[in-house]
C-alpha positions, 0 to 999 in steps of 0.5 A: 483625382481633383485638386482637392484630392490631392490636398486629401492624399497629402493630408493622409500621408502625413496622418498616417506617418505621424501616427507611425512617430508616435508609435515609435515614441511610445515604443522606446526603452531602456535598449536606447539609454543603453546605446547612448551610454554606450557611444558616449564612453567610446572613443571610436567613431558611428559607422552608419550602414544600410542599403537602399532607402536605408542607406539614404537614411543612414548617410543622412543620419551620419551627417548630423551626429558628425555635425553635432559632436559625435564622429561618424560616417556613413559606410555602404554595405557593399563597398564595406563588404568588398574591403572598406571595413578595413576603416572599421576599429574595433573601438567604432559602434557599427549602426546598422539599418534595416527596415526587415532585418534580413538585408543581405549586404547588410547581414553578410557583415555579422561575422565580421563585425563579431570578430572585430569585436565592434558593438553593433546597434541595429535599427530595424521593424523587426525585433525577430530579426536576424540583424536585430538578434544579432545586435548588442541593442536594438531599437525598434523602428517598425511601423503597422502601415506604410504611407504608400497605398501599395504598401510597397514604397518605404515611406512611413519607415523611412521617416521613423528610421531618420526620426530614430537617427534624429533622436539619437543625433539630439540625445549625444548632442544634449549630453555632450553639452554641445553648444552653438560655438561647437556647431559653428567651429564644425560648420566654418561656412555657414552664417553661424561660423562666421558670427562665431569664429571670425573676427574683425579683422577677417572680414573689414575694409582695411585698404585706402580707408576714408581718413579726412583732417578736422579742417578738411571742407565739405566737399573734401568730405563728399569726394573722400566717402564716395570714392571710399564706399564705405559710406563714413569718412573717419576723421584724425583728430588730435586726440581721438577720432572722429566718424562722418555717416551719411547721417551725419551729412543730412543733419548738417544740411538741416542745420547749417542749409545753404551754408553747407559748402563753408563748413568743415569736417569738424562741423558734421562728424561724431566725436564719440565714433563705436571703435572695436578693438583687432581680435572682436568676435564677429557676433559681438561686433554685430550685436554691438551694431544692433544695440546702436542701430549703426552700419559700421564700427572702427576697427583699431589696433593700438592707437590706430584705426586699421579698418571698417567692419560694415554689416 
């Protein structure tokens, strides 16, 4: 096999798996407006189960719904079946995957799940299925060809159980109302939570702050925005306060040239510095920097400046 065909082999993968999407698409009913309607009243949780490729799947699937408004976790056949259903409640819809409908790790839980009174939505290829009989709804993830040319490998069908799962996930998401404030409060690490959930104060230089006098020279100027890395020095004036840029400095030396050094404070800084006030969400503090194409904001509290907030 050449270069080129392995470019041919890639490309048949993936004609051959977006044909099974587009099947799926054309094969959705009233069995998945019914599961929606049915997670939305619960006020349990998704328990995601499925062995195997399904089992990878599913915990894929649990993460997202957990990631976008809806609680779930993912639950391994085997361990539930040797004691971890005692998480199970009768309020939690159980999700149960599986590409033939016939996994025994997975069938074995039936009779439990039937008992515990648990709706059980299954995803499977086979609507004859035990497990898709067994169900209060099931949706049809099933597919005419396998991208593996053995025919052996879950390839296809696994791409049209996460597609399903994805769907699903979506779905709760837009009828929940789930916003990006609601992503970020769930994903506190990542770059959105910090733009959304922090503040100001979580995040600004607060310790030996660059503070210079209106009198203070040029080269107190200097010595002060080096050892402060801040690139500004903040200026107290009697009324309000004053910001010296790195900018700054540079129009001073076109404007003043060789008399730099005789200048003050007073000559280089802006009298108008953007100040926030302690309590500004990091996403407006950002935006605020963006629409003035600035580096760095004032951060006070009361009548003081209390810190830097740098990008």
């Amino acid at each position: 096999m050449n270069a080129m065909n392995y470019i041919d082999s890639a490309k048949e993968v993936f004609q051959i798996e977006s044909r099974a999407l587009s099947n799926l698409a054309q094969r959705l009913d009233e069995n998945f407006s019914e599961a929606i309607d049915w997670i939305l009243k619960s006020t349990g949780r998704v328990v995601v189960c499925g062995m195997g490729k399904s089992g990878i799947i599913g915990r894929k699937i649990a993460a997202t719904m957990a990631s976008t408004g809806t609680p779930s976790f993912f639950m391994h056949p085997g361990e539930a079946y040797h004691g971890d259903l005692g998480m199970v409640t009768p309020a939690d819809t159980f999700l149960a995957i599986s590409n033939s409908g016939e996994t025994d790790e997975v069938i074995k839980l039936i009779p439990f799940l039937r008992s515990n009174r648990n709706y059980l939505l299954a995803l499977t290829g086979n609507a004859k299925s035990t497990l898709a009989k067994a169900a209060h709804r099931h949706l049809d993830v099933g597919v005419d060809q396998e991208a593996c040319p053995l025919q052996l490998a879950p390839t296809s069908s696994t791409t049209a159980a996460l597609a399903m799962g994805d769907a699903l996930a979506v779905t709760l998401m837009k009828a929940r109302g789930f916003r990006p404030e609601n992503f970020a409060r769930l994903h506190p690490g990542g770059s959105l939570g910090r733009r959304l959930l922090s503040r100001v104060e979580d995040e600004m230089v607060r310790r030996d702050l660059p503070f210079v006098a209106e009198a203070a020279p040029t080269i107190e100027v200097l010595q002060t925005m080096t050892r402060g890395r801040l690139g500004v020095a903040i200026v107290r004036r009697p009324a309000g306060w004053g910001v010296i840029t790195d900018g700054d400095i540079r129009r001073t030396i076109e404007r003043f040239g060789d008399t730099l050094f005789g200048r003050t404070a007073s000559d280089m800084m802006s009298t108008d510095p953007t100040m926030v006030p302690v309590g500004t969400r990091v996403e407006d503090a950002l935006n605020l920097m963006d629409e003035r194409q600035i580096n760095a904001l004032l951060v006070f509290d009361g009548d003081d400046v209390v810190g830097v907030f740098k990008k």
